[in-house]
N, C-alpha and C positions, 0 to 999 in steps of 0.2 A: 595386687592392689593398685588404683589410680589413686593418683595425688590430683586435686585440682588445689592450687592459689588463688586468691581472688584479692587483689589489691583494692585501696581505700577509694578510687575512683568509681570504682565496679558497685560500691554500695553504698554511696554518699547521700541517697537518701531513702525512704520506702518501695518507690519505683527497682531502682536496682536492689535491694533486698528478694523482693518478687521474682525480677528477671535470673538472679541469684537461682530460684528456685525453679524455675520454668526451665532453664539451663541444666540439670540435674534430671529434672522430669524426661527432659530432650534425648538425653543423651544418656542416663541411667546412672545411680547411684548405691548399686551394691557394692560391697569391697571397696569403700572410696573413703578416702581422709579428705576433706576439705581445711584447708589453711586459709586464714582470713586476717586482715592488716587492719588498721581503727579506719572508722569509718569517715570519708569525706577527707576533711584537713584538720580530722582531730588532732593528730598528731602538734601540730602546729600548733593547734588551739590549747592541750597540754604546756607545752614549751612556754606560752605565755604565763601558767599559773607556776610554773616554776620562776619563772624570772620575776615572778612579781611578789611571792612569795620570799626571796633575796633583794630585791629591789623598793618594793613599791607595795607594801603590806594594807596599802587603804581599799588598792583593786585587788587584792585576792582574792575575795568571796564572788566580787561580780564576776571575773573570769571564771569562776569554778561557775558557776552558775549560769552562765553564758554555754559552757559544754554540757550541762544535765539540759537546759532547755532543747538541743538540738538533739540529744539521744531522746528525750521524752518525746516530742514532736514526732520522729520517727515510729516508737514504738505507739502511739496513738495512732497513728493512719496506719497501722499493721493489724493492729489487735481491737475488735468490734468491743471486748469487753474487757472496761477498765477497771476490772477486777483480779485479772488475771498476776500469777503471779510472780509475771518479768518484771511488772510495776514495782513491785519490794524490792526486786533482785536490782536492780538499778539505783533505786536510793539509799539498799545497801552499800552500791561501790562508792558510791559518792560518800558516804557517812563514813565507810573507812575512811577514804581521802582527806576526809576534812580533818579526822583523829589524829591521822600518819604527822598532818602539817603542824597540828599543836601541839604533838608529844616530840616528833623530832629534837634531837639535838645535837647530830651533825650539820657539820660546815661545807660539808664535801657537797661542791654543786652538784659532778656527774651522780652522785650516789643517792641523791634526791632525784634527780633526772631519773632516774628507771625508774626508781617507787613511783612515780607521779606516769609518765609517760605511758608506763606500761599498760595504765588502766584503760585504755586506748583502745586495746585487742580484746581485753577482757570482756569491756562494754559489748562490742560487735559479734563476738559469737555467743553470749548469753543472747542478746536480741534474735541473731539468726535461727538460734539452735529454738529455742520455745518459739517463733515462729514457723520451724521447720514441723516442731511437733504439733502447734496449732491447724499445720494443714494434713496433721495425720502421716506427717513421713516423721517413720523414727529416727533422731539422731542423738547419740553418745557426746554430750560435751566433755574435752578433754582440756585439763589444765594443763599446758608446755611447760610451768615452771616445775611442775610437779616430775618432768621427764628430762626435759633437756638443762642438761646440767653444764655449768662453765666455770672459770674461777671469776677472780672481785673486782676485774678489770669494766669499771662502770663504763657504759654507752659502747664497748667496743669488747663484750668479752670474750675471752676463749672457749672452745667446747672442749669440755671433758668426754673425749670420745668414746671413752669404754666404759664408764657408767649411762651415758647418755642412751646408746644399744641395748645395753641391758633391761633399762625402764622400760625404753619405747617396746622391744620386741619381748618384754614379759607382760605389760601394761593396756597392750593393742591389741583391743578385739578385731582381725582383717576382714571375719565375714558380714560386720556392720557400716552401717554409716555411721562416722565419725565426723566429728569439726571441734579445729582446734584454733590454737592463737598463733601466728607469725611472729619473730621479728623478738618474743619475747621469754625470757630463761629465768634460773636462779640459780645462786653460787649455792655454796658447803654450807652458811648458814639461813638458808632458804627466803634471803634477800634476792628482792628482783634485781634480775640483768637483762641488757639487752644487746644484740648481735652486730650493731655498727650499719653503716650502709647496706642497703637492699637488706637487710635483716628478714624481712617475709621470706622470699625466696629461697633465702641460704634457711631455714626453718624450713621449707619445702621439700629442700633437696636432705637434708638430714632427717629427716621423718620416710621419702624415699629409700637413703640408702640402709638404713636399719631397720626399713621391713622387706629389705626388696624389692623396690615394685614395682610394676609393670612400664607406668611411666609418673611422667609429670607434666598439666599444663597448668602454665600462667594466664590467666584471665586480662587480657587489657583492652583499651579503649582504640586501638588501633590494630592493622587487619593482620600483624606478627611482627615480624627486623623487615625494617626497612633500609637501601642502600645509603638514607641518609635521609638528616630530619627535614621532616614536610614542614616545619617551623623557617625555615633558614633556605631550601632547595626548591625552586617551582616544581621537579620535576622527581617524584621519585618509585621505585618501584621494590616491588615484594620480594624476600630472598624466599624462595621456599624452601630449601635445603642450605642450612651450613653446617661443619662439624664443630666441634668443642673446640678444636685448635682456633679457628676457625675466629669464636665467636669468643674467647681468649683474647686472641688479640687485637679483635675490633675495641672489646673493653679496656683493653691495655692502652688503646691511643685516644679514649675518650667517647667512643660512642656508648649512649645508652642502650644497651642490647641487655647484656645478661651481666652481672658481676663476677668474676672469674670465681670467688669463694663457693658461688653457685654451683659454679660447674662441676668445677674437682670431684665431690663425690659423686655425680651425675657418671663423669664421666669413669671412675674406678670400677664401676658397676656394670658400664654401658647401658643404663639407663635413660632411654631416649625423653626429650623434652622440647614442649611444643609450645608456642606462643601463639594464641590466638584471641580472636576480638571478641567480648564478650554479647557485643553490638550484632555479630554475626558469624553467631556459633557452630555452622554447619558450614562455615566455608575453612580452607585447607592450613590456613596461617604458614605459620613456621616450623620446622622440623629440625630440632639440633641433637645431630645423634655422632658415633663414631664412622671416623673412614671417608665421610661423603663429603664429595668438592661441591665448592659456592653454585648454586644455583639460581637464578641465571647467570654465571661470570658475567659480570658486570662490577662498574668500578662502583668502590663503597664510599663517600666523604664523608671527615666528622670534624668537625668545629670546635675552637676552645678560643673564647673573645678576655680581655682584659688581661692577657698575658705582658710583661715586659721582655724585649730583645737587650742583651746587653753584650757587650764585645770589651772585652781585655785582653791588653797586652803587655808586655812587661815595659816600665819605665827606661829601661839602657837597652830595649830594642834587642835582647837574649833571646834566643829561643823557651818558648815555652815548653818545659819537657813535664814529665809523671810528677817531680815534688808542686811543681805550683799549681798543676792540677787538681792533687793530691789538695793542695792548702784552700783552694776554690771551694771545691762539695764541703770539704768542713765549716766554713764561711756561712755556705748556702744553707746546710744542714743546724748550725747554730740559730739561726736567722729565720727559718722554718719554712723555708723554701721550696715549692715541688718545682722539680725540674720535667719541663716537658720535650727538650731538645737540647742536643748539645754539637758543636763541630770547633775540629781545629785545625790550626794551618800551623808554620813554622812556626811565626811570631805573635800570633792572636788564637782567642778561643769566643768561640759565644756560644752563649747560654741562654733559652727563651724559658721564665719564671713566671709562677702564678704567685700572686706575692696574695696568700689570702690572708693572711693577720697584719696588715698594712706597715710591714717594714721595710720598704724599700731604702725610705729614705738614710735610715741607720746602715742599712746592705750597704749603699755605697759608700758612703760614710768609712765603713769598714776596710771594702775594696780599694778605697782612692787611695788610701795608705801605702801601698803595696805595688797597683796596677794604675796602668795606663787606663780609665772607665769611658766608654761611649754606653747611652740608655736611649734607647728608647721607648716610652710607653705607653699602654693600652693599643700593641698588636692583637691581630688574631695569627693563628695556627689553623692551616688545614693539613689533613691528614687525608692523602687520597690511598687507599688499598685496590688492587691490581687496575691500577691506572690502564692508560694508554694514551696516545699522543695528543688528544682532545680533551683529558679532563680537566686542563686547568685552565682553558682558553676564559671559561667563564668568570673563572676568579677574579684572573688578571689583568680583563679588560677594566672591572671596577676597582682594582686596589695596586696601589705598587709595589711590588717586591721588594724584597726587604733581605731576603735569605731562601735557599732552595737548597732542600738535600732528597738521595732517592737512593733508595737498591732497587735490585728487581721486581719486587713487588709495591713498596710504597714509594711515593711523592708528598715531603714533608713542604708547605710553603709558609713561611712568614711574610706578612704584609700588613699594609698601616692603608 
């Protein structure tokens, strides 16, 4: 069986719903699950009715209604007759939604977040799926919460691995076309959850690894991994083979390639997984399977901006050894700190921090107590993978060095 994903970008409005299908027609759609994420920036658009719904109860109906115009809008230039009957199906989800918000009476933001968010995926493949049928391709809409099971860790939950297997591979018709929801589950008491970052995808590759299948591709707006983002680099080019290790720890230093949670079962299975453009579906994209070296070796850059550099030492000039190391991450870890680099010397340590819940200034606060503090902030971090003696000329003719660490394969720079 193939997996295709199709991300919210891929079908943000009637146009890519179409291309959606012309894509299928292309390239064949027997044995195939399609996975599909909410459409456009609904997601987003969601998140507002949640916040506004805890915040700001005057705009809740307008934002709620601001996302039914945009899915109605679609399924109108989709469907010639506005009789059909996605039209219900649609002001059904909505009419739950609105009940969910007036009968609730939990306080628990995250756990309002899924009930509300999730309708996101729901909306996009009822659309697609009676569209797919309107053009006479049969397809089996499937409900993910109905399969994939997790515990009650809202916006971030667990999978229950062995009941989850079970659903999908007694639940799954392989010889049909199937389309289902990304990104979105339910615990023990059949409350929605949902899978945390990249949640599509990690929904793709667990729908792969518990039917087996043949492979997986991800649908995006770009031509597969690139050596670095075309956002930030004038210059960059196609990797067309990396492997799981590979693309592991491209994600581990920051680049947007694949989320490791992705991969893992991808990679238990040796289930090969491709990235390519949905813009241009017959060209080769990207190829992430086991065993295979970067193709073309060529060095990878990834960027992380509004980072802080901080350097500590000890006040009486001691060596810094394991306890005040030790007492550092706990500090960092309290203070909610991701660390994205660290080095030390006899007398000093530093540390380069994404301070994303704006505590810095308590952090040192804390540190000065203790430590000698020097800060610097809003650096960036580059992160070069199989460097060579040229990759950083670029850098550093625009920015100052600040810090530089390397092994064999990477070249860490801090610069302001």
């Amino acid at each position: 069986m193939k997996i295709f994903k199709f991300g919210g970008t891929s079908i943000k409005d009637s146009s890519g719903v179409k291309n959606l299908i012309s894509i299928l027609i292309e390239l064949g759609f027997k044995q195939t699950l399609i996975v599909v994420s909410a459409m456009g920036k609904t997601t987003n658009a969601l998140e507002i009715v949640v916040n506004n719904y805890f915040e700001n109860k005057d705009e809740l109906q307008y934002s709620i209604n601001e996302v039914f115009k945009f899915h109605n809008e679609i399924v109108l230039n989709l469907f010639l007759n506005d009789n059909h009957e996605i039209f219900n199906e649609i002001r059904e989800i909505f009419e739950n939604l609105r009940d969910f918000l007036k009968r609730n009476k939990s306080p628990n933001y995250s756990f309002v977040y899924d009930q509300v968010v999730s309708q996101g995926e729901l909306l996009s493949t009822k659309i697609i799926s009676a569209y797919l049928n309107y053009k006479n391709i049969k397809a089996i809409w499937i409900d993910s919460r109905e399969l994939i099971k997790t515990n009650s860790n809202y916006r971030d939950a667990s999978l229950n691995w062995d009941l989850t297997q079970k659903n999908i591979s007694q639940k799954i018709d392989n010889k049909n076309l199937n389309i289902t929801q990304g990104y979105i589950a339910s615990n023990e008491n059949s409350f929605n959850t949902t899978l945390g970052r990249e949640g599509s995808d990690y929904s793709a590759a667990i729908y792969a690894y518990c039917l087996n299948a043949e492979s997986v591709t991800i649908w995006k707006d770009v031509p597969g991994v690139l050596n670095a983002d075309p956002r930030v680099f004038k210059k960059t080019q196609l990797l067309e083979n990396i492997s799981y290790t590979e693309a592991i720890e491209l994600a581990f230093y920051g680049a947007s390639v694949i989320h490791p949670k992705t991969l893992q079962p991808l990679q238990k299975k040796e289930i090969p997984l491709y990235v390519k453009s949905f813009l241009d579906p017959n060209s080769k994209g990207t190829s992430i399977s086991r065993g295979v070296k970067i193709k073309p070796e060529i060095p990878c850059f990834i960027v992380k901006r509004n980072l802080n550099l901080l350097k500590l030492s000890s006040l009486d000039f001691s060596f810094i050894v394991e306890e005040n190391i030790s007492e550092i991450f706990q500090i960092l870890h309290e203070n909610k700190m991701k660390v994205d680099l660290i080095q030390n010397s006899a007398i000093s340590f530093s540390v380069c921090i994404n301070d994303k819940y704006n505590r810095l200034k308590e952090l040192l606060s804390i540190l000065k107590a203790t430590f000698k503090v020097e800060c610097v902030e809003d650096v960036s971090l580059f992160t070069i993978r199989h460097f060579n003696e040229n990759s950083s000329n670029e850098i550093l003719k625009k920015n100052q060095l600040l810090l530089e660490q390397r092994t064999n394969e990477i070249l860490q720079l801090v610069v302001k």
